[in-house]
C-alpha positions as CSV (number, residue, x, y, z in Angstrom):
1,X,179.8,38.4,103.3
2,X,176.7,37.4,100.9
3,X,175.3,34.5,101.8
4,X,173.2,31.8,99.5
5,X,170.2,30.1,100.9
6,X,169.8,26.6,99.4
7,X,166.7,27.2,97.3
8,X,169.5,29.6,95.7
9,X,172.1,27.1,95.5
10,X,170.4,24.5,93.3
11,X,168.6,27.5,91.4
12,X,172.3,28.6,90.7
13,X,174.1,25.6,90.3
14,X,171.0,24.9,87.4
15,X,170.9,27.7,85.3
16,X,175.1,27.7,85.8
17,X,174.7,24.5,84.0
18,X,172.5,24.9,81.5
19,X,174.5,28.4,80.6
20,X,177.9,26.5,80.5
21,X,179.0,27.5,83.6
22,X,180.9,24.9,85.9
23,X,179.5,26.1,89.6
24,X,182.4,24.6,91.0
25,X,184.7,26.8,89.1
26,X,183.0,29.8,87.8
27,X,181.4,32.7,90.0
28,X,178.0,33.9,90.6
29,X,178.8,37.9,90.0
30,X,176.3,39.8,92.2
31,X,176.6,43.9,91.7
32,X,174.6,47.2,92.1
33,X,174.0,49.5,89.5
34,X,171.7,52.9,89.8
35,X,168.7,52.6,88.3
36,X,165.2,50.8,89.4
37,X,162.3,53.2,90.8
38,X,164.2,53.5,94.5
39,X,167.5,54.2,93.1
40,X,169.9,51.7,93.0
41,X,168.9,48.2,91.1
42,X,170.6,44.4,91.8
43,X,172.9,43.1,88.8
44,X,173.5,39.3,88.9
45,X,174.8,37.1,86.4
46,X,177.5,34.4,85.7
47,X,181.3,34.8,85.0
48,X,184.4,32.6,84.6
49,X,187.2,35.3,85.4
50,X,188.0,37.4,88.5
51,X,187.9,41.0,88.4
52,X,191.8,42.8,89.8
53,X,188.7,44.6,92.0
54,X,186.5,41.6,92.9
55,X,186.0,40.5,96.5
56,X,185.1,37.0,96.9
57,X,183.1,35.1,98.8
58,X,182.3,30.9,98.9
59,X,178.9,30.2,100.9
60,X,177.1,27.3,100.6
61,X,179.6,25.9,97.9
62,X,179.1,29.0,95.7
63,X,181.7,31.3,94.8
64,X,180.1,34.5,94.9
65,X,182.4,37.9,93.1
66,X,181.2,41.6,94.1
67,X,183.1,44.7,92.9
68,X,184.3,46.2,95.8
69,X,182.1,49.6,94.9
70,X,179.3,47.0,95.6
71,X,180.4,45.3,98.4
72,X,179.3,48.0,100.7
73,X,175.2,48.2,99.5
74,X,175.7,44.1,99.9
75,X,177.7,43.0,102.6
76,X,174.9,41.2,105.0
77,X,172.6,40.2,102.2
78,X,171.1,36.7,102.0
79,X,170.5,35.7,98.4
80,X,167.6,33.3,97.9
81,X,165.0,32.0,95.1
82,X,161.5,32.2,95.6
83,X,159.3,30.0,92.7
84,X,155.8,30.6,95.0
85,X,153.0,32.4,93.4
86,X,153.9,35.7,93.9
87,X,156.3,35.5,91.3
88,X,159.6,33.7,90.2
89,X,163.4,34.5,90.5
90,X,166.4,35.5,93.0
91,X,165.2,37.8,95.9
92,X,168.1,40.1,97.6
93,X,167.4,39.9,101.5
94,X,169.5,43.5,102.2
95,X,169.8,44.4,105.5
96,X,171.4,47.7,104.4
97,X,168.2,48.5,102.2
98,X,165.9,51.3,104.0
99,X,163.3,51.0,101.4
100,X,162.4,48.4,98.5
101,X,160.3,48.7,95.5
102,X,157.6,46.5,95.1
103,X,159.0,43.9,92.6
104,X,162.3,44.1,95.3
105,X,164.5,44.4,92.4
106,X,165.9,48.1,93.2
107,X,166.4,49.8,96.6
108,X,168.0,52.6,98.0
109,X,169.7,53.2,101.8
């Protein structure tokens, strides 16, 4: 399960918006792919299909697809937004991740 803080959720439900997305409809796709200075990199972005392979997941009113190869670097995480000083965008709570990188876009188990 992936879970969506509400910071997230209006973050989301905003940019799903302004992209042409319908949140109520379409999914937030949230993925791994290797890369990123400690291995293994977040992918996030918005679709209106679901993959044959897809898991999904509704939390806090957003339908959330993960491939299952992802599913397993995921499962636990808490996505939120952050907008504070120390910079904008979605952060990837992991509980899975052993280390981080600083920006906390990659990480690796």
């Amino acid at each position: 399960m992936i879970k969506v803080s509400d910071t997230a959720k209006k973050k989301i439900i905003d940019l799903m918006t302004d992209d042409g997305f319908d949140a109520a409809n379409d999914y937030v796709r949230v993925g791994v792919k290797s890369g990123g200075c400690s291995g293994l990199s977040y992918d996030l972005k918005f679709d209106k299909t679901k993959g044959d392979d897809d898991k999904i997941f509704v939390d806090n009113d957003i339908q959330i697809a993960v491939e299952k190869k992802s599913f397993l670097y995921l499962a636990g995480t808490i996505l939120e937004f952050s907008g504070g000083l120390n910079g904008k965008g979605f952060v990837f709570n992991n509980p899975n991740a052993s280390r981080t990188c600083g920006c906390g876009e990659s990480f690796s188990l």
